[in-house]
C-alpha positions in Angstrom: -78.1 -95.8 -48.4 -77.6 -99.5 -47.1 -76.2 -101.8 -49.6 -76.5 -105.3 -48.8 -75.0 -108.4 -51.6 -77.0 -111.7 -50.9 -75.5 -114.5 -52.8 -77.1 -116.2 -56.4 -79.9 -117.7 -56.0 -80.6 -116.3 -52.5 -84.6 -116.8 -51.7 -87.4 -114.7 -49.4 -85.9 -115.8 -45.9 -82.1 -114.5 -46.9 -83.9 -111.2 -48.4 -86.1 -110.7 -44.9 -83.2 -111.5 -43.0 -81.0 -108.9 -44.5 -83.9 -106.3 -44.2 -84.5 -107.1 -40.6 -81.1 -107.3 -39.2 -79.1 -104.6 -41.5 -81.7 -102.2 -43.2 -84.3 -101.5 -41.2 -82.6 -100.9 -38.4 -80.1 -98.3 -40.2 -83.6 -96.9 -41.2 -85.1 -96.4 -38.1 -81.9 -94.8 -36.7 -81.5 -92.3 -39.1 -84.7 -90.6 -38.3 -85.8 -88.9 -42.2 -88.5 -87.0 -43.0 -89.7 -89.5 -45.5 -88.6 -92.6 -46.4 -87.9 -92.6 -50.3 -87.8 -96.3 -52.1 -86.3 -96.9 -55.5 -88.9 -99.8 -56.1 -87.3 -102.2 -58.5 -88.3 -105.9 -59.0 -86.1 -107.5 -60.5 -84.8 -109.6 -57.9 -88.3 -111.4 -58.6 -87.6 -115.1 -59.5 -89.0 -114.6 -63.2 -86.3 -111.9 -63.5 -83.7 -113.0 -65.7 -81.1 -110.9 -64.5 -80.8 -110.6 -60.7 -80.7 -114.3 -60.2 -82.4 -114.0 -56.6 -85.8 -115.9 -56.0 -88.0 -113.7 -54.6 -91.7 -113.3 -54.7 -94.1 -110.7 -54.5 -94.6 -111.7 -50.9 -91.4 -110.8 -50.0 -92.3 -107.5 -51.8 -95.0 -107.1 -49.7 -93.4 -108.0 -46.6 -90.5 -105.8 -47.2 -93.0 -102.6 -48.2 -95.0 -103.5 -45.1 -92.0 -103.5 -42.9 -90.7 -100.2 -44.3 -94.5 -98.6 -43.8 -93.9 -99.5 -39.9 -90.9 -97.8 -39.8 -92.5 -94.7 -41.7 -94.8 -94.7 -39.1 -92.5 -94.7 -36.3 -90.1 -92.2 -37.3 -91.4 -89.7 -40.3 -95.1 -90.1 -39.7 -96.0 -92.9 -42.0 -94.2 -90.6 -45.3 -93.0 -92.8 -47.9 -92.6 -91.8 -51.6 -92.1 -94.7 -53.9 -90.7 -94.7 -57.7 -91.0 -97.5 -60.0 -87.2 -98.3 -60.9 -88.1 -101.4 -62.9 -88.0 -105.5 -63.3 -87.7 -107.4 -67.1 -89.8 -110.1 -66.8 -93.5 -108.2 -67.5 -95.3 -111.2 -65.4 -93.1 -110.6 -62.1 -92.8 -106.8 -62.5 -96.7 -106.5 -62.6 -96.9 -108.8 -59.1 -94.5 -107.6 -57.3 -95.4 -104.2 -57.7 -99.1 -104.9 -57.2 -98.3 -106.5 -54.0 -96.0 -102.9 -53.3 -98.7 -100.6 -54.0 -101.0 -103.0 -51.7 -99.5 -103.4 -48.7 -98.4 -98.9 -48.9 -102.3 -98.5 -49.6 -103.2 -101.0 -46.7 -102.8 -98.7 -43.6 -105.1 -96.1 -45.6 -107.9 -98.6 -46.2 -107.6 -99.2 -42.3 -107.5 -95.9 -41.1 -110.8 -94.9 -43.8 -112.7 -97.9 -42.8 -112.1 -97.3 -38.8 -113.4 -93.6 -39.7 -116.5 -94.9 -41.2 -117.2 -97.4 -38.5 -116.6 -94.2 -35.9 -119.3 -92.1 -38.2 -121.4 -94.6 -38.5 -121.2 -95.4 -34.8 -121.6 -91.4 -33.5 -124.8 -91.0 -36.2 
């Protein structure tokens, strides 16, 4: 577990700077069998609690970076649990965009397998 604080108000640069130079890394190193995210958005600027502005590109950026790492180091396993968010507008976004961007590689790799089939037939 990597635990980073990011000050009040901190926005999507500070948050993608934090996941690329202390997470990700720490991530990559350890070398898991699956990568397990606790998927909670209320850091999303609609949340009233967190007091961060994100958006639910930042969610997507930050699922998208952790897919790559899946896929370098524990064959692209992630396992991801809804944790939560308060504001119903953000929550539904943000983990949208989440559920996107772990789908993504899939749509890829079905959509280069039909092109192949089509291709072979």
């Amino acid at each position: 577990m990597v635990n980073v604080p990011l000050p009040e108000g901190a926005d999507g640069e500070m948050f993608r700077a934090a996941l690329e130079t202390a997470v990700l890394p720490r991530i990559a190193a350890f070398e898991s069998d699956l990568i397990l995210v606790s998927a909670g958005f209320d850091d999303h600027w609609r949340d009233p609690l967190a007091g961060l502005d994100l958006t639910e590109d930042d969610f997507r950026w930050a699922t998208e970076r952790l897919v790559d790492v899946a896929d370098r180091v524990c064959s692209g396993r992630v396992v991801s649990l809804l944790e939560g968010g308060y504001d119903l507008i953000g929550l539904a976004r943000s983990a949208a965009a989440h559920v996107e961007a772990l789908i993504e590689p899939l749509l890829h790799c079905t959509a280069q397998a039909t092109e192949a089939s089509t291709v072979a037939a």
